[in-house]
C-alpha positions as CSV (number, residue, x, y, z in Angstrom):
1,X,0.0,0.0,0.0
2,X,1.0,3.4,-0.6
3,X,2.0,6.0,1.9
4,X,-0.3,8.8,3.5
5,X,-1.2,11.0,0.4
6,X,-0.1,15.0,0.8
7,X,-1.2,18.5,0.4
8,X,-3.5,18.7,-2.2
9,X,-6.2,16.1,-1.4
10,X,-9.6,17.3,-0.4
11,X,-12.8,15.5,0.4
12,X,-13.8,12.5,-1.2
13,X,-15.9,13.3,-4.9
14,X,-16.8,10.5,-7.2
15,X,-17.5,10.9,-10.8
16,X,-20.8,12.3,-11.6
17,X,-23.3,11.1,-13.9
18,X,-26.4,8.5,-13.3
19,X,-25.5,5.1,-12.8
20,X,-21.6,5.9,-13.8
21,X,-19.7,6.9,-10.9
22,X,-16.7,5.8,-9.9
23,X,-15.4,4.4,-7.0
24,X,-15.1,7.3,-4.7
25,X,-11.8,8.5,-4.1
26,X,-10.0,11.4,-2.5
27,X,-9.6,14.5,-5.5
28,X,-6.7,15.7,-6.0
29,X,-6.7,19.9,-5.9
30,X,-3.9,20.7,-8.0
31,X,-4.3,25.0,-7.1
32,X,-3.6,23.9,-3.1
33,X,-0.6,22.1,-4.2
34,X,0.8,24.7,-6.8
35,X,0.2,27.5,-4.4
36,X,2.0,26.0,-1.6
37,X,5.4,27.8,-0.8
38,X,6.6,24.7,0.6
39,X,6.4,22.9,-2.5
40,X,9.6,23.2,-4.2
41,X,10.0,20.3,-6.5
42,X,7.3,18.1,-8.7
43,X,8.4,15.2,-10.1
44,X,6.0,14.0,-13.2
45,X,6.3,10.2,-13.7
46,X,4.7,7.4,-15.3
47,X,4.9,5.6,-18.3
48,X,5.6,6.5,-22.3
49,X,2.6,8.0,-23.6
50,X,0.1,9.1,-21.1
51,X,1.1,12.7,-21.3
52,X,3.6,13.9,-19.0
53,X,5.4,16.2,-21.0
54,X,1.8,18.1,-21.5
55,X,1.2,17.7,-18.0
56,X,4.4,19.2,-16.7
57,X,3.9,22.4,-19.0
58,X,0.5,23.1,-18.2
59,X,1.3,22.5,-14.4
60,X,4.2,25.5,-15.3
61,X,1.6,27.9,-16.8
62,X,-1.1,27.9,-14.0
63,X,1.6,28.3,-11.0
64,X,3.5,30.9,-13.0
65,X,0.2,32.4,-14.0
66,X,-0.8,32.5,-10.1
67,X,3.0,34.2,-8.7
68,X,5.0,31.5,-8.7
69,X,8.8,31.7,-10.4
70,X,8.8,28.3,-12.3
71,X,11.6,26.4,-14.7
72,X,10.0,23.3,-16.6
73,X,12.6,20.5,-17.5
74,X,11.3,18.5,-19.7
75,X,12.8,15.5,-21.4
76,X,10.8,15.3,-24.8
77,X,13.0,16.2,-27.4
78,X,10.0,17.0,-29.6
79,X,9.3,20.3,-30.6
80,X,6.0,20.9,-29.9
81,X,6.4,21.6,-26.4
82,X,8.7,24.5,-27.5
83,X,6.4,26.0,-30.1
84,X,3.5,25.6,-27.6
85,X,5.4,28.1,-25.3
86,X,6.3,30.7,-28.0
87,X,9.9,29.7,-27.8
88,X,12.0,28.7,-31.1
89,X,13.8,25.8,-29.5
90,X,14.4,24.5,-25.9
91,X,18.0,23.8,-24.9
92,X,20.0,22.9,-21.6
93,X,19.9,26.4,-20.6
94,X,16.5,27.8,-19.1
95,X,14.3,30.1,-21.5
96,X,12.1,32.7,-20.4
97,X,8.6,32.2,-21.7
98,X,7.0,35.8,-22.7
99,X,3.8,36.4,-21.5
100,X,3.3,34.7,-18.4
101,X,2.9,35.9,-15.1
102,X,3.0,39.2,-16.3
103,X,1.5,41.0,-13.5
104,X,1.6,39.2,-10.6
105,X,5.2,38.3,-10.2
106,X,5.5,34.9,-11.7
107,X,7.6,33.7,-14.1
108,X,7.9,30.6,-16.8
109,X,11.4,29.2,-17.8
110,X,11.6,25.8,-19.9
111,X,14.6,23.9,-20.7
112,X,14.8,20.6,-22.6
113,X,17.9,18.5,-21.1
114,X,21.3,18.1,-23.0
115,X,22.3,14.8,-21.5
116,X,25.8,14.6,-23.1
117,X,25.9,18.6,-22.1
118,X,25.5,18.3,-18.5
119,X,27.5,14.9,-18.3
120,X,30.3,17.7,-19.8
121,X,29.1,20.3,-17.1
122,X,29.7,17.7,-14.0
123,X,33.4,16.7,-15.4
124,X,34.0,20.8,-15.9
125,X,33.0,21.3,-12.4
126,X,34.9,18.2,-11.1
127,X,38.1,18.3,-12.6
128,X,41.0,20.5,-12.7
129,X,41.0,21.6,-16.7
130,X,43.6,19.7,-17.8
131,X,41.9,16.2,-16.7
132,X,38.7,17.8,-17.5
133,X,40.2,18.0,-21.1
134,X,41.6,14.7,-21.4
135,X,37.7,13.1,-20.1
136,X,36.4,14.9,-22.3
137,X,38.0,14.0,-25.7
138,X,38.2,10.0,-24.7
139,X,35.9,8.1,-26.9
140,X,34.9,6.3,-23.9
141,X,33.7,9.0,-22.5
142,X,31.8,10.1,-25.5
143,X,30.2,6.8,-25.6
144,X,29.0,6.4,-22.4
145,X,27.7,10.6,-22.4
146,X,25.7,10.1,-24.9
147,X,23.9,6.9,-24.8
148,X,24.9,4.3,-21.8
149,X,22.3,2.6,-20.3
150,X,20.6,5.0,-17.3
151,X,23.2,8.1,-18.3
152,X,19.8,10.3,-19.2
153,X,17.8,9.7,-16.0
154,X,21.0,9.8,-14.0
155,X,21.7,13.0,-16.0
156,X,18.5,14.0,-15.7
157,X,18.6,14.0,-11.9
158,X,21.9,15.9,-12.0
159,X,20.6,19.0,-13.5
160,X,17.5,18.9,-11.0
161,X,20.0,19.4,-8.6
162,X,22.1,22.2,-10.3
163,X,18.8,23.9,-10.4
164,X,17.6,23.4,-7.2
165,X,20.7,24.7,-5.6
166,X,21.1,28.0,-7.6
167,X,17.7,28.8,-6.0
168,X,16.7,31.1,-8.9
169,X,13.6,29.4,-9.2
170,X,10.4,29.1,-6.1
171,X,9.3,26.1,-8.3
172,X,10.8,22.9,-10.3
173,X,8.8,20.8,-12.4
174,X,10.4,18.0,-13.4
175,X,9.4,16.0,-16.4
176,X,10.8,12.2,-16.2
177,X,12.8,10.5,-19.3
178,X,10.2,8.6,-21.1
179,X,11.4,4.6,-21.0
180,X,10.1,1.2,-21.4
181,X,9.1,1.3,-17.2
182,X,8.1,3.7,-15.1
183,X,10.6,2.3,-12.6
184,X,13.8,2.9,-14.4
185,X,13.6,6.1,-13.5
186,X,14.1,5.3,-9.8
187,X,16.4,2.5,-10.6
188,X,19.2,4.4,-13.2
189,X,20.8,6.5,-11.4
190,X,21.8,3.9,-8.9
191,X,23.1,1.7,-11.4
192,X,24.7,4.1,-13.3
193,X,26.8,5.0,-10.1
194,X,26.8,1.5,-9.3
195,X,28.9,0.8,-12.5
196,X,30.9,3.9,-12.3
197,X,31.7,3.6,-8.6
198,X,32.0,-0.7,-9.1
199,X,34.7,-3.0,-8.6
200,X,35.6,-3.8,-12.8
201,X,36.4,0.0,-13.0
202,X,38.5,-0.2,-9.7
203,X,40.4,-3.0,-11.6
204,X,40.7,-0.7,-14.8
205,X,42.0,1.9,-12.7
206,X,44.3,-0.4,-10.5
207,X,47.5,0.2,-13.0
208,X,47.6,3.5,-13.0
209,X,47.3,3.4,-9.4
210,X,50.2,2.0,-8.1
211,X,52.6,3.7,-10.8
212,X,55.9,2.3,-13.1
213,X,57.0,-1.3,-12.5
214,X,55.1,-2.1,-9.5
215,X,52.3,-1.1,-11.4
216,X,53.4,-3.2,-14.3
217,X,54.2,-6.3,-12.2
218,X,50.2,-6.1,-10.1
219,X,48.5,-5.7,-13.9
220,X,51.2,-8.4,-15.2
221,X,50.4,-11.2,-12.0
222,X,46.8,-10.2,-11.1
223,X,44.8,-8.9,-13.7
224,X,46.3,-9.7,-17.3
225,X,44.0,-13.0,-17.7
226,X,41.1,-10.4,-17.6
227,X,42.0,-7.7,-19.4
228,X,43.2,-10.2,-22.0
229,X,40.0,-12.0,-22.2
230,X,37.8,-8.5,-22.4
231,X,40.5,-7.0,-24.8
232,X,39.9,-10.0,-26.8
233,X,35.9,-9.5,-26.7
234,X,35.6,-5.5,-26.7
235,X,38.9,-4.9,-28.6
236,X,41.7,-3.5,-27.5
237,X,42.0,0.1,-28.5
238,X,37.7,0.0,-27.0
239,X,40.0,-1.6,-23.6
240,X,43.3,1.4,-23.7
241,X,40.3,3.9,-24.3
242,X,38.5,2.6,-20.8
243,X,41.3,2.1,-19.1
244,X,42.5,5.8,-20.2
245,X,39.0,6.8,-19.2
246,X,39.0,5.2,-16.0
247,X,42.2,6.7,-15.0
248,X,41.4,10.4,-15.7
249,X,38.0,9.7,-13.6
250,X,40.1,8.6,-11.1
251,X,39.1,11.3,-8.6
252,X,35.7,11.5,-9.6
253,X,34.3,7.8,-9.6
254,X,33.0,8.5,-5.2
255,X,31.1,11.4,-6.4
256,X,29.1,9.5,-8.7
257,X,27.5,7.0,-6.0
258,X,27.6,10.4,-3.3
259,X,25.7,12.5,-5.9
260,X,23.0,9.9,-6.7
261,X,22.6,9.4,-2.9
262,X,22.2,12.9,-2.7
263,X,19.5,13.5,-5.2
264,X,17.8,10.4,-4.0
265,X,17.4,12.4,-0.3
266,X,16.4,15.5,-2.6
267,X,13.0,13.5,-4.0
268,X,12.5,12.1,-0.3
269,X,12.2,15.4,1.4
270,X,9.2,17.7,2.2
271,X,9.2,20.3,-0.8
272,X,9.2,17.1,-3.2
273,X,5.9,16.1,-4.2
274,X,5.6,13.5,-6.5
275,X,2.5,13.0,-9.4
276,X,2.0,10.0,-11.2
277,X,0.4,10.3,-14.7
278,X,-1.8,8.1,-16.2
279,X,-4.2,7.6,-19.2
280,X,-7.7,5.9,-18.2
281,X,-5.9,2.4,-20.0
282,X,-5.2,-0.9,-18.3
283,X,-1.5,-0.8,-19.0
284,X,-1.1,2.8,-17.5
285,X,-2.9,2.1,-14.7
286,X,-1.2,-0.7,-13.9
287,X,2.4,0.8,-14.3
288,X,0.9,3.8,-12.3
289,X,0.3,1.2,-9.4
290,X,3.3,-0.3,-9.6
291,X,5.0,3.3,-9.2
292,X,2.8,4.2,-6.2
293,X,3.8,1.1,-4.8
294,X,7.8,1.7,-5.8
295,X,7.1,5.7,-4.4
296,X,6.0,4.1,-0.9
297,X,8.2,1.8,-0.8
298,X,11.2,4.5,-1.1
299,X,9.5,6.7,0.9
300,X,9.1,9.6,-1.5
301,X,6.1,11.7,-0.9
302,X,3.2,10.8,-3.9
303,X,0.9,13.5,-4.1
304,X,-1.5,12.0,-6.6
305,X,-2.6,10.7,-9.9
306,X,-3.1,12.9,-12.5
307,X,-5.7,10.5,-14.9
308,X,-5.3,12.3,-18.5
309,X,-7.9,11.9,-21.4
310,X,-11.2,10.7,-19.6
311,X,-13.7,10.8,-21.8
312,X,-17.3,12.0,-20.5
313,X,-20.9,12.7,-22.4
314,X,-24.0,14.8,-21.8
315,X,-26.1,12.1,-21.1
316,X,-25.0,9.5,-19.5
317,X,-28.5,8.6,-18.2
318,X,-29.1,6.6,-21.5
319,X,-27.1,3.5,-20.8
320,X,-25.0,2.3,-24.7
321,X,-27.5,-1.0,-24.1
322,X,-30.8,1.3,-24.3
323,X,-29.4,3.3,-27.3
324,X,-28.5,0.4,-29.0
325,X,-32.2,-0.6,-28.7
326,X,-33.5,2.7,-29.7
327,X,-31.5,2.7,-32.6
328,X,-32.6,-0.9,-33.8
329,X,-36.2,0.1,-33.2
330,X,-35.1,3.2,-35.7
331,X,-34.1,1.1,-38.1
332,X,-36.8,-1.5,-38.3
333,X,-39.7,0.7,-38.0
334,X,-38.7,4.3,-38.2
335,X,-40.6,5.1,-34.5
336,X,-38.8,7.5,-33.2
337,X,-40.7,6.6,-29.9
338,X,-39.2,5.5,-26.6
339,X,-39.3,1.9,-27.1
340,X,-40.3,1.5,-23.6
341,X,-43.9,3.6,-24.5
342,X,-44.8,3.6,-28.1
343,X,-47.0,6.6,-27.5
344,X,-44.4,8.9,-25.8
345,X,-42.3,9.8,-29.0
346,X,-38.7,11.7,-28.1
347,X,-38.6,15.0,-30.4
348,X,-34.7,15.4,-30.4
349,X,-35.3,19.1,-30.9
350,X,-36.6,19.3,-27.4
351,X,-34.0,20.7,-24.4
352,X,-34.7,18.2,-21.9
353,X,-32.4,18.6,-18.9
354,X,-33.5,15.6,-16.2
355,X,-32.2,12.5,-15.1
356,X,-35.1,10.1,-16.1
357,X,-34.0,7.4,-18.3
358,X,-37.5,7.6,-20.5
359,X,-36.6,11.6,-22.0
360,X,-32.8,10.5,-22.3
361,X,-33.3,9.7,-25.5
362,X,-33.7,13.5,-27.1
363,X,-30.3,14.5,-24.3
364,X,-28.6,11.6,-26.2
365,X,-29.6,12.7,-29.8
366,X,-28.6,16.3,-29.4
367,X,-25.3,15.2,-27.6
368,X,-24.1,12.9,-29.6
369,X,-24.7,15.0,-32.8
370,X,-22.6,18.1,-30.9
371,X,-19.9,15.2,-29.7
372,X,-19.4,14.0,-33.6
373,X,-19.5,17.1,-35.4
374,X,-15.5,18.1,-35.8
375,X,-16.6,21.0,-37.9
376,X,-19.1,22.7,-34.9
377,X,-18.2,26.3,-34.0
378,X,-19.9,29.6,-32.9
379,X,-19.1,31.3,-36.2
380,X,-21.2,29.0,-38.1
381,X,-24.5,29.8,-36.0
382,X,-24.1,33.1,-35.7
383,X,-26.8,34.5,-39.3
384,X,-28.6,31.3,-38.4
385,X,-33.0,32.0,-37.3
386,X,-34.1,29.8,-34.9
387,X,-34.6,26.1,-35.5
388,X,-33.3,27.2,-39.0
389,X,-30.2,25.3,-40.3
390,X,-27.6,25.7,-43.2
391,X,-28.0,24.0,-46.5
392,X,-24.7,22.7,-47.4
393,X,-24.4,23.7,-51.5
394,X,-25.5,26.7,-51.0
395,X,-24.7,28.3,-47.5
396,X,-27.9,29.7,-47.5
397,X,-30.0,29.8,-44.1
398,X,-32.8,27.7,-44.9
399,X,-36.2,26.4,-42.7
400,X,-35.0,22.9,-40.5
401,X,-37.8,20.7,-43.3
402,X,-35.8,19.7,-45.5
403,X,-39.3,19.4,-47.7
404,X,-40.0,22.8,-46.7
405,X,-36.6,24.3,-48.3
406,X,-36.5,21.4,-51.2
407,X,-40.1,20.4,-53.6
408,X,-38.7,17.4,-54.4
409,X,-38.1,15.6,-51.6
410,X,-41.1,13.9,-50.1
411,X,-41.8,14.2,-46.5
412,X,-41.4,10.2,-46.4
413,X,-38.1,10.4,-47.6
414,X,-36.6,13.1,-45.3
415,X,-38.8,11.4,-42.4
416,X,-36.6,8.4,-43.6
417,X,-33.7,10.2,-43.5
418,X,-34.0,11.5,-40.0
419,X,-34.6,8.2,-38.7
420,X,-31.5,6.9,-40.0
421,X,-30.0,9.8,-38.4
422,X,-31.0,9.5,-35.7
423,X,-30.2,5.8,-35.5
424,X,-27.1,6.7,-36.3
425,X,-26.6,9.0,-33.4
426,X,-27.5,6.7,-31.1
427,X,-25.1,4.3,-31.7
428,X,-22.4,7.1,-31.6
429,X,-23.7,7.3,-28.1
430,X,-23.6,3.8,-27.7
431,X,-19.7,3.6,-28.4
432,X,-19.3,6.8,-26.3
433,X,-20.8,4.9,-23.3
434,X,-19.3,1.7,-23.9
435,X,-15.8,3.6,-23.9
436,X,-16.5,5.4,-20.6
437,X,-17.9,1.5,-19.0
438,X,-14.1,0.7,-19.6
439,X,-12.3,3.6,-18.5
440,X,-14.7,3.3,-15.0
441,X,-13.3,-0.2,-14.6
442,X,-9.8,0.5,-15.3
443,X,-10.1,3.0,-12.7
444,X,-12.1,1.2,-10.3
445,X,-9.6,-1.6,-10.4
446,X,-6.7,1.3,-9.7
447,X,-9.3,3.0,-6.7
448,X,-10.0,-0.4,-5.5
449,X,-6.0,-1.0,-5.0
450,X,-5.2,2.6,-3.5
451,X,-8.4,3.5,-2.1
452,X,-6.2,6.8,-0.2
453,X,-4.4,8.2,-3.5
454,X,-6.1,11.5,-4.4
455,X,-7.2,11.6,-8.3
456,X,-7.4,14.7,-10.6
457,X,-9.5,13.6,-13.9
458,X,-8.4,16.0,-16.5
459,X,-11.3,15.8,-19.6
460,X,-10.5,15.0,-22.6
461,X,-9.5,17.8,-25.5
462,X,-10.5,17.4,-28.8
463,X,-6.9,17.9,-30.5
464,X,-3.5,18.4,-29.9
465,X,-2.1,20.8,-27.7
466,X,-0.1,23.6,-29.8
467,X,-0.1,27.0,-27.9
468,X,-0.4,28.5,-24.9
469,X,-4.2,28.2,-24.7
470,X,-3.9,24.6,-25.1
471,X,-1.7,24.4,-21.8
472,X,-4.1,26.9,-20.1
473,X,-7.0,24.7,-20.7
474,X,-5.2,21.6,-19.6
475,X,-4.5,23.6,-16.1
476,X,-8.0,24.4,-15.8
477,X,-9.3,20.5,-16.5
478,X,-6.3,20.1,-13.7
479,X,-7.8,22.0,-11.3
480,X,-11.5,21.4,-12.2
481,X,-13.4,18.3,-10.7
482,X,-14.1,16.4,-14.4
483,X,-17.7,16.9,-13.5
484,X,-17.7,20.7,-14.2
485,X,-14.9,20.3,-16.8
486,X,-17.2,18.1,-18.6
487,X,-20.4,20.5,-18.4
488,X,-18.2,23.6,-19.4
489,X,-16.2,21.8,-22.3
């Protein structure tokens, strides 16, 4: 089980809608945790995928928005994230993003992580310039900078700490190298000092450490067989290069293992706060447990999931098995009626706003033609009468009978036509509803497991993110139970 949850949780709020609520659990307020001074550090995690990068941006633009002085450091090297900020490229150096916080103090800085550059930056600060030099321009070296297994979350960590202790910034939000598990970022940096600080780079180094013949003779008697043997495997100039390597680092292997020990007590203390993110999917969920579990277990303070891309509709009172029905009912008679009463018919023109299953059926119709309409906007309504609509060839406003605005067409065959509209709506609705059954049992099964981990929901958007705006809206689905999210969006 996971540990006590953190700042940020308030009072228990389940997902809202008849007959779909999830198990209750505890909601994460994202504005409580942002605006606390004592939180210094948020660590973004979770697997590839689920939104993390988005996440950690939009989490930048509401606390700088609201005073704080944030820096973002993100991982992705995609360059979306940098054209969503107004920024040309991100780089290891922190960027000032125009426009935010203007007013109230705050401030928004993003940076993208050079690994190989601050793997340079720790050898510059390290070393006298000389040995600096000669680390540097090993092939070795340049190897295991830019690529070894665990250097970019170990590197990753590294600059977190540079940051932290310039204290330029009130707020660092960390977003976590994307990899095959969740867990590797925990695990990396341990094994990357592991191997750095380990007993087959103490032999590489034992040569150079006891000097001329003696030297000679110890590499000669005690550890010729090996070397030969991995010489023979790796090659030899790959072997003179590590040695070389492991020579110059010499000084600097202890401060590998005492650095990752000290950023591992950085993500253990107070000002840390940690939020998984997840997508409403069984394989995110489940690595999302298994990080709460990993988070507890280390005893790093979890302040919540962050659930991205939940999906919600206007009325979920019509269950996907009753719209399925309607819609058959459509199709083989063309009564548009509740099937339930053949004499109550459902006019889908009709605003019905109530939670009896029986007038569902006009909420449903009306919803889902909103929800699968990708070309809906204001602008397009604006000349419109009411109850009028558009007539597509022409753009002209015309009345909503099609019979009325066209002789030819019979009112059988646009009372045809509506039915098999309408049939078709419904079973839009249906899909909608059997989407949100799954993502409620994904997330029951999660609730079930850590009943005391507070959730934010964030709705679903209908495209990418791309600008600010986009990040501003993700902030406010952050912050707003999915309930109201839903209603407003």
């Amino acid at each position: 089980m996971s540990g006590a949850p953190r700042k940020g949780a308030t009072d228990n709020e389940s997902y809202a809608g008849g007959g779909m609520g999830m198990d209750v659990a505890p909601r994460l307020d994202i504005d409580v945790l942002l605006d606390d001074p004592q939180t210094r550090i948020v660590v973004c995690c979770g697997s590839g995928g689920v939104g993390k990068t988005t996440t950690a941006a939009a989490l930048g633009v509401r606390a700088a928005e609201r005073g704080r002085k944030v820096v973002v450091l993100t991982i992705d090297p995609a360059r979306r994230l940098a054209q969503s900020m107004g920024i040309d490229a991100l780089d290891n150096i922190p960027r000032r993003v125009e426009g935010i916080g203007d007013g109230n103090g705050g401030e928004l800085h993003a940076m993208m992580l050079d690994m190989k550059r601050t793997f340079d930056e720790f050898v510059e600060a390290h070393a006298d310039p000389e040995r600096a030099r000669a680390i540097l321009a090993n092939p070795f070296y340049q190897s295991l900078s830019a690529g070894f297994a665990g250097t970019q979350e170990y590197m990753a960590m590294e600059k977190l700490g540079q940051l932290r202790a310039r204290d330029e910034w009130d707020l660092i939000i960390v977003d976590t190298p994307p990899s095959r598990s969740a867990l590797d970022f925990l695990d990396a940096p341990k094994r990357l000092g592991s191997f750095l600080d380990g007993k087959f780079i103490k032999v590489l180094m034992a040569p150079a450490k006891v000097g001329g013949k003696a030297g000679m003779k110890f590499l000669n008697v005690g550890v010729s067989m090996m070397t030969g043997t991995v010489s023979k495997v790796l090659g030899g100039q790959l072997m003179r290069d590590v040695q070389t390597f492991a020579a110059a680092m010499d000084t600097m292997f202890g401060g590998f293992r005492t650095r990752a020990e000290a950023t591992y007590r950085l993500l253990q203390a107070p000002g840390t706060a940690f939020l998984v993110v997840a997508a409403p999917e069984r394989d995110a969920l489940r690595e999302a447990a298994y990080f709460v579990e990993r988070l507890a277990a280390d005893q790093m303070p979890l302040a919540g999931l962050v659930l991205n891309r939940v999906h919600g509709s206007g009325a979920e009172q019509l269950s996907a098995e009753r719209a399925l029905a309607a819609a058959e009912i459509l199709s083989l008679t063309g009564d548009p009626a509740d099937p339930a009463d053949p004499d109550d018919a459902a006019d889908p023109d009709d605003a019905v706003d109530t939670a009896d299953p029986d007038d569902a059926l006009a909420n449903a119709l009306a919803t889902a033609a909103e929800e699968s309409d990708p070309a809906k906007n204001d602008a397009g309504a604006e000349n419109l009468a009411e109850g009028g609509f558009v007539d597509p060839p022409s753009g002209n406003a015309q009345a909503r009978n099609p019979s009325a605005a066209d002789p030819d067409v019979s009112p059988t065959s646009a009372d045809s036509s509506a039915e098999r509209l309408a049939a078709g709506l419904l079973r839009l609705h249906a899909e909608r509803m059997q989407v949100l059954g799954r993502e409620q049992r994904t997330h029951d099964r999660f609730t079930a497991l850590h009943p005391e981990v507070p959730v934010a929901q964030v709705a679903a958007l209908p495209g990418d993110v791309h600008d600010l705006a986009g990040l501003r809206a993700i902030g406010d689905r952050l912050a707003v139970p999915l309930e109201r999210t839903k209603r407003a969006g």
